[in-house]
Structures are given as C-alpha cells and as structure tokens.
C-alpha positions in Angstrom: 17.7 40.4 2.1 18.1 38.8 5.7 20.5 35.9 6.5 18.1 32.6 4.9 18.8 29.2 5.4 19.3 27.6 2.3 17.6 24.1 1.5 17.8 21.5 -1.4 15.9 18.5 -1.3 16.2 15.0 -2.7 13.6 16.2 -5.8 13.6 13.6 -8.5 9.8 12.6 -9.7 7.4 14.1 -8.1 9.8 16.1 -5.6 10.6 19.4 -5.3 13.4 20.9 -8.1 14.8 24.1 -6.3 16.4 25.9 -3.8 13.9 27.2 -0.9 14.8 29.3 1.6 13.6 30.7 5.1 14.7 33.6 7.5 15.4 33.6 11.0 11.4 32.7 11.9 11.6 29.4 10.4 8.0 28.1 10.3 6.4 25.6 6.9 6.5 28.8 4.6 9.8 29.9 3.3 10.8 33.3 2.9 11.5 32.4 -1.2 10.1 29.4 -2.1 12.2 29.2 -5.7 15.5 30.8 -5.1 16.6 30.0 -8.4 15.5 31.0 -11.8 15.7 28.2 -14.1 14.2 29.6 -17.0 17.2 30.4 -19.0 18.2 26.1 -18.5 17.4 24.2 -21.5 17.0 21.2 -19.2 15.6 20.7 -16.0 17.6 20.5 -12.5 16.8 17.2 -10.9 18.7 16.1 -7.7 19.8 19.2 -6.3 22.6 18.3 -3.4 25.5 20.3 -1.9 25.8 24.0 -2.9 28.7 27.1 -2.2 28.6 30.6 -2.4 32.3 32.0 -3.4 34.0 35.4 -2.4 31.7 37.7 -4.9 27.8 35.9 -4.1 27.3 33.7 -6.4 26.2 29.8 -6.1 27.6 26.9 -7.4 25.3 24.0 -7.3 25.7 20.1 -7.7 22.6 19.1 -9.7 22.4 15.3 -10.1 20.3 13.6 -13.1 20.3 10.8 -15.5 20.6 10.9 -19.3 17.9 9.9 -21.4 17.9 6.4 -23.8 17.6 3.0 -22.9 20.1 3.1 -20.8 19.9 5.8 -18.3 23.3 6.7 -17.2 22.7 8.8 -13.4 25.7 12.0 -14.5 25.3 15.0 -13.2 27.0 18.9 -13.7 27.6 22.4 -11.2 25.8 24.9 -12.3 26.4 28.3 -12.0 23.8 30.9 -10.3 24.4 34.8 -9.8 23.9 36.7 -6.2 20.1 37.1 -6.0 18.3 40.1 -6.2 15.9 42.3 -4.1 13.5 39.5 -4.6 16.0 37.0 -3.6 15.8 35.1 -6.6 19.6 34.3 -8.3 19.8 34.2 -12.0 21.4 31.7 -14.2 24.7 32.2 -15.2 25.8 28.9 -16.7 27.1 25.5 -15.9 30.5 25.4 -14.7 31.3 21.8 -15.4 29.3 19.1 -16.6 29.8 15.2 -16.8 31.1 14.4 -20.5 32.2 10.5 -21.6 35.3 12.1 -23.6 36.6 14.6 -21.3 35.1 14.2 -17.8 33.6 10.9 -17.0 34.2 10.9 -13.1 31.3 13.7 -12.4 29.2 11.0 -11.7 25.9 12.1 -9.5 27.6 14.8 -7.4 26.4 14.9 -3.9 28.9 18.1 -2.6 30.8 20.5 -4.7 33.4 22.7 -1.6 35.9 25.0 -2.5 39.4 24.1 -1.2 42.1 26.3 0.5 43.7 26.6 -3.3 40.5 28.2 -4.7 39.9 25.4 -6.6 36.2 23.2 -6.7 36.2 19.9 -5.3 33.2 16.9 -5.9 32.5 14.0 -3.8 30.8 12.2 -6.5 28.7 9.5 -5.3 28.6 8.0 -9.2 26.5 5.1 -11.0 25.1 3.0 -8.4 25.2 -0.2 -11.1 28.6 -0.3 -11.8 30.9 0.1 -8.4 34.2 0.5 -10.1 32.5 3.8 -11.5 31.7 5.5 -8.6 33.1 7.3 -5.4 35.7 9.7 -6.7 36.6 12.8 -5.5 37.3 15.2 -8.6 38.8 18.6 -9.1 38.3 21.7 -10.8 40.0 24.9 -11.9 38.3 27.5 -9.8 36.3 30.5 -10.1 38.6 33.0 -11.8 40.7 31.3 -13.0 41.2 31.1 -17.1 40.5 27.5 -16.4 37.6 27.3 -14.7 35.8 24.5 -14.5 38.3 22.4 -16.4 39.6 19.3 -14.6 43.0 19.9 -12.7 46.1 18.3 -14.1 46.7 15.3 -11.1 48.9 12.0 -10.6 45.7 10.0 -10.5 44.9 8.1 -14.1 41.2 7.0 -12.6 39.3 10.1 -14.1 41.0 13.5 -15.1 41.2 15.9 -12.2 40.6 12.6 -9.5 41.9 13.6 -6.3 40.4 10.6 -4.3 40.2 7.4 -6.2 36.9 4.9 -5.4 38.7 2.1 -3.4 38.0 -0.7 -6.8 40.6 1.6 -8.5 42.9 3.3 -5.5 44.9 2.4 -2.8 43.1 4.4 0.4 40.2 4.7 -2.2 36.6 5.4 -0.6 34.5 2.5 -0.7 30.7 4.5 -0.9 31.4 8.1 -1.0 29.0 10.7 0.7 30.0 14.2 1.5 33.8 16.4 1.6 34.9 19.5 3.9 37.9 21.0 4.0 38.7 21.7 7.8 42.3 22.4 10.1 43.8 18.6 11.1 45.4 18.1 14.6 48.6 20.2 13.6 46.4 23.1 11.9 47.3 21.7 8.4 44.7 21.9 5.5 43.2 18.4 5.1 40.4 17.4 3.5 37.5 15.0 5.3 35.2 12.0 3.6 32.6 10.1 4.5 32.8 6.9 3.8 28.9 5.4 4.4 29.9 1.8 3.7 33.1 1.9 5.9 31.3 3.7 8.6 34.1 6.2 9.3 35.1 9.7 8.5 38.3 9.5 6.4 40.9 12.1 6.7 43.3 13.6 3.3 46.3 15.5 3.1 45.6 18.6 0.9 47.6 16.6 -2.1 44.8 14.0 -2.2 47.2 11.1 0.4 45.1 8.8 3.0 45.9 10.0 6.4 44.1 8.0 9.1 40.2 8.0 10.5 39.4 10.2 13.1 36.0 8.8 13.8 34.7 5.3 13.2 32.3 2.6 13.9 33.8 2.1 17.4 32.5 6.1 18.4 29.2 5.2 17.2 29.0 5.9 13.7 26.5 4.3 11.5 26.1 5.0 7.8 28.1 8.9 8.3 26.5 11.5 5.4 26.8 14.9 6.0 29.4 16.7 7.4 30.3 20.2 9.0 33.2 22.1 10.2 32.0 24.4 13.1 32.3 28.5 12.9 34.9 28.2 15.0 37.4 25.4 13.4 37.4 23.3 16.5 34.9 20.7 15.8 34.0 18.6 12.9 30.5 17.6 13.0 29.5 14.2 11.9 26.0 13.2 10.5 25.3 9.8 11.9 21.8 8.9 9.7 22.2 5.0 10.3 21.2 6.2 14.3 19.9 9.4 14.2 22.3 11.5 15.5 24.9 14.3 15.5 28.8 13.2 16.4 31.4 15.9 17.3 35.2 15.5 16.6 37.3 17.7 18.3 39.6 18.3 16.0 43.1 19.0 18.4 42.4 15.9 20.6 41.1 13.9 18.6 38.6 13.3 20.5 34.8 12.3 19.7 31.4 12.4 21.4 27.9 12.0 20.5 26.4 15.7 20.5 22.8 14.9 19.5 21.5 11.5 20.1 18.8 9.7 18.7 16.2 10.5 21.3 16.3 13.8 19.4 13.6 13.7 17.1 15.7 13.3 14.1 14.4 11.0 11.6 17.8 10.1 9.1 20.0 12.3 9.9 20.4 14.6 7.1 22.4 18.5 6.1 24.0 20.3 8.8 24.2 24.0 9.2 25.6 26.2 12.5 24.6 29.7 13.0 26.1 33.0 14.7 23.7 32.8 18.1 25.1 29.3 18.8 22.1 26.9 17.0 23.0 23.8 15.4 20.5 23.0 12.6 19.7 19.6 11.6 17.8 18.1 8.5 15.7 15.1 8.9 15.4 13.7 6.2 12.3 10.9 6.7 10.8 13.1 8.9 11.1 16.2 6.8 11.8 18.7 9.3 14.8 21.1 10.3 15.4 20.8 13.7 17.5 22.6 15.8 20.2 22.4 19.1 22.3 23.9 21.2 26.0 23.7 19.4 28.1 22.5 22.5 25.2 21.0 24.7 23.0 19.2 22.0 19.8 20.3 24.0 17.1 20.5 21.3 15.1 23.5 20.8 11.3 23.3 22.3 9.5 23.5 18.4 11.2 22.4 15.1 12.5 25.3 13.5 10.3 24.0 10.3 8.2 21.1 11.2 6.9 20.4 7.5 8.5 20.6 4.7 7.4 19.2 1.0 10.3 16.9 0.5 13.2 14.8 1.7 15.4 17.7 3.1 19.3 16.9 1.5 21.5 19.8 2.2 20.9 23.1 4.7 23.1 26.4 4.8 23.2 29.8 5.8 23.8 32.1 3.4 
C-alpha cells in the first residue's frame, strides 16, 4: 500500500466509528474507508482520538466511551491493531490497557496515546468532564515489548498509578483542561515532553521525569483554546493548533521564538489534527468545517483546493502512516 493519511473522527451517536484513510490524491472518497477490523471486539469503539504506529507496524489507538448503568462514567482503553494487509485493513490484536476502578482509574477519556524516548506509552487523558478533580492526567505505560506492557509504570505521583502529570486540583504544575502530548527536543536538545493546556491557553513544557519547566507559547502569542499539537519532520518547530481562532502557531524550538504560520483567514473552521508530509505540505483538520486542508510548512500559503473538502464527520486526529 501507498503512504495514506490516517483520520479518526469525533464518532459518538450517529458519527463515524473507524479509521479512514486516503492516498496522496485526497478527494471525499478514501482510499479504505474502515481501516480497522473490529469484528473480533466484543464492544464497540466509540470516540476514536490520537493513534501511533511503533517500530514493527502496528497501531495503538486511544478509543474513548462511557460505561453503561445509570451513571455513565466517560473511561476509555488503547487498543491494539496489527500492520494491515494487502487490503489495508489492520486486524485486532487486543487492548493494551484499559480504564479499570481498582487498578487503573486515571485512563479517563484518552484523547492522545505517544510513545516517549524510553519506549514507554504515554496518555493525555482528558477524563470525566463532571467531576474536575478527576480529570487531566498524564499517565504511563510499560511499553510494547516489554514483559510489562501495558501495565502502569511505577512513579512518585500518588494521584493515579503510572501519573506522570497530575490535573492541577491534585498537582503542583498540574494541567488545568488537558488536550494533546508530544514528545519533541527543548531549547538545549533535551527530551521534554509538551501539553496543551486549553483552559490556560498555553502550551506547557515537562522534563522527561514528569517536572514543570516553563510555557513556551501563551495567550500573549495568540493562542486561544490550543488542541492539537505537532513536532515538525525536521525537530525545529513545534506546531501549535490554535482552534479558539482558527489558526496554526509555530514555535521554534532553539529561540524560542513563536509566530502565527496559518491564520484565520485560512479557511479553517476549529482548528483540528495536524499532520506534515515529506514534499513540504502541512495538513490541517477542520473540525466544524469538516475538511483537511492543506499549506505550505514554512510560508502557511494555503493550497488552491482542500485536499478533502467533505468528509462525514468532525475530523479529530490526522497522520501519515
């Protein structure tokens, strides 16, 4: 199969449940329009978010959902999917971790599961909405091959086992409404690990031991409600999905320095998953306007057509795979 750009959307009731996926043409019909095969799950997937494909193929998904019973409790698991075949279609495999009260009660709707520089899984967990003391915790996971994969990693935080970043009602330097994580080079080329924080209205920076390191972009560079975010091909840039204003924000990591790349006479419509390719496109989801929409990566010049101009759903997450 060709490279395909990978999309999951906001699903839910009535919405669409899977991963669809174009090729390098783009257009409204996607090259597989089901790239997963569900039929070995004795559930169904929900709220598919943020998604990675390790080292051998395979996919680890964030599905989000809420139990059943009177009181619906909005938990969520990663999911395991193998590399697809000729048909592009990935088989099940399993789920890697899933939200339990007893033994892991911080995977609480996960919006991004990323693989650190340790080869372990992290989760920005975006939790239950009702109860704000629950919610907005990083956690962490053994990772793929290890003989203790999936189980929470052994930390000093007492929040949730495996909590790496705290919700700020528990932790000092706590997120206060959690969206997405990278991993990406700080300004002296150290590991560190970046948050958005939708309610602060900045990107929040971490040491790769889970400690609060400063803000590299704020309110004051033009950031409104920050959601998705993505470290460029090269490592120079973190990109910086503004949704509250439509637009794309670019850090540069070694200076420090940030500018508005795409602004919000682009076209977007909530600014929504990020994805760059090789030939020097950055793609953007819009979320309202349920497109994919692409720029140049170090002008922001849009392209003349959307790259798909209709799509089913509320677009959440995009990626080349």
């Amino acid at each position: 199969m060709p490279r395909l750009l990978y999309v999951t959307f906001h699903g839910g009731s009535g919405g669409i449940r899977n991963i669809a996926a174009w090729d390098g043409n783009g257009g409204d019909k996607p090259a597989v329009a089901d790239v997963l095969d569900t039929s070995q799950l004795d559930h169904d997937l929900d709220e598919l978010r943020g998604f990675l494909v390790v080292a051998d193929g395979t996919l680890y998904l964030a599905n989000s959902y809420k139990t059943s019973g009177a009181s619906p409790q909005s938990v969520g698991e990663i999911l395991h999917f193998d590399v697809p075949g000729g048909d592009g279609i990935r088989p099940y495999l399993g789920a890697f971790c899933a939200w339990s009260e007893a033994g892991n009660p911080g995977l609480q709707h996960p919006f991004d599961a990323v693989l650190g520089p340790d080869g372990n899984v992290y989760v920005a967990n975006q939790g239950q909405k009702a109860d704000p003391e629950s919610t907005n915790a990083v956690t962490s996971y053994h990772g793929p091959g290890s003989s203790q994969a999936g189980q929470p990693l052994p930390t000093p935080h007492a929040i949730y086992p495996g909590t790496f970043v705290g919700p700020d009602a528990k932790a000092k330097h706590g997120v206060k409404v959690l969206r997405d994580a990278v991993f990406g080079p700080s300004k002296d080329g150290q590991d560190c690990l970046y948050l958005s924080d939708e309610k602060r209205k900045e990107v929040r920076r971490y040491s790769s031991s889970g400690a609060y390191l400063d803000s590299p972009v704020t309110g004051g560079d033009g950031l409104d409600k920050p959601v998705h975010l993505l470290v460029s091909r090269s490592g120079k840039h973190l990109y910086v999905g503004s949704q509250g204003n439509n637009s794309v924000l670019s850090l540069e990591v070694a200076s420090g320095k940030v500018s508005t790349l795409v602004d919000s006479s682009s076209g977007i419509d909530s600014t929504a998953g990020l994805a760059e390719d090789e030939d020097g496109w950055l793609y953007v989801a819009s979320r309202k306007g349920r497109q994919v929409l692409r720029f140049d990566h170090k002008t922001g010049k849009p392209d003349a057509k959307p790259f798909i101009a209709s799509l089913g759903d509320n677009p959440e997450f995009i990626m080349w795979i």
